[in-house]
C-alpha positions, 0 to 999 in steps of 0.5 A: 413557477413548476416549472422552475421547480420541475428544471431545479429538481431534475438538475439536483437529481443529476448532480446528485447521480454524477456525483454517486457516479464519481464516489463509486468508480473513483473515490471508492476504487482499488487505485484511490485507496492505494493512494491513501494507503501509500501517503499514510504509509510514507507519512507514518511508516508502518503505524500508517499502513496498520489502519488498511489491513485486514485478515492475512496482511495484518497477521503477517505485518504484526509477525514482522513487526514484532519480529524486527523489534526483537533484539535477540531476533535483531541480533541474529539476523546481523549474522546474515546480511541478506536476511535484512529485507523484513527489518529495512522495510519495517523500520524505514517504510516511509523511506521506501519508493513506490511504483504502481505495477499492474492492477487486476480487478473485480467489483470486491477484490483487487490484486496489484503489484507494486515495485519497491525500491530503498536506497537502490540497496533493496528492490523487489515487487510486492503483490497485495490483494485488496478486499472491500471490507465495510465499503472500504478497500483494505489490504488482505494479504501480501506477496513479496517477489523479485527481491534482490539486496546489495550491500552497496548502493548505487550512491555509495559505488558512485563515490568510490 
């Protein structure tokens, strides 16, 4: 019978140590919680990617928000068509595909770059640094790059 419970025991422990193993370098990595952020963010647009940010990503998506729901700042911008960029992704961030880029990590902080794409009228690459914050890994800051905006699409030259 002690040995029965020697062998149960010894079994729990390792099920227990694969699982912690599992939780650590898979569930709790840069990757998965881009995965959760990009589904929340394509869900719920930008009120999903709030939740994932901290420090300066926060403050630079609060300025941008707020900035495109301005109408005299809206108004403006309609002036100059290639200024659009920061109004499109806000308003129809769900819309946005996303394509994982490279991904450079530490055991607290990651830098990935991910290539976006609306519509074949905007594209460009947005670097984010992740920190761990609270064992969760959030978006710290956010670095656009390569952004190109075409006032045509490619559905819309195809028709034509």
């Amino acid at each position: 019978m002690k040995k029965i419970i020697c062998i149960m025991s010894v079994i729990i422990l390792l099920f227990a140590g694969v699982g912690s193993y599992a939780y650590v370098k898979v569930i709790n990595s840069p990757e998965y919680a881009l995965k959760t952020i990009l589904s929340d963010v394509k869900e719920n647009g930008v009120e999903g990617l709030m939740p994932h940010l901290t420090g300066n990503a926060k403050e630079l998506v609060e300025k941008a928000q707020a900035l495109s729901e301005n109408a005299l700042v809206s108004s403006i911008l309609s002036f100059f068509d290639t200024d659009k960029y920061t109004e499109v992704l806000m308003k129809e961030l769900s819309k946005v595909e996303w394509s994982l880029g490279d991904i450079l990590k530490s055991s607290d902080k990651a830098s990935v770059s991910l290539d976006f794409n609306y519509e074949d009228t905007l594209t460009g690459t947005v670097t984010l640094t992740l920190i761990q914050e609270e064992k969760e890994w959030k978006i710290n800051d956010i670095n656009f790059s390569d952004i190109s905006y075409s006032k045509t699409s490619s559905s819309d030259a195809s028709s034509q």
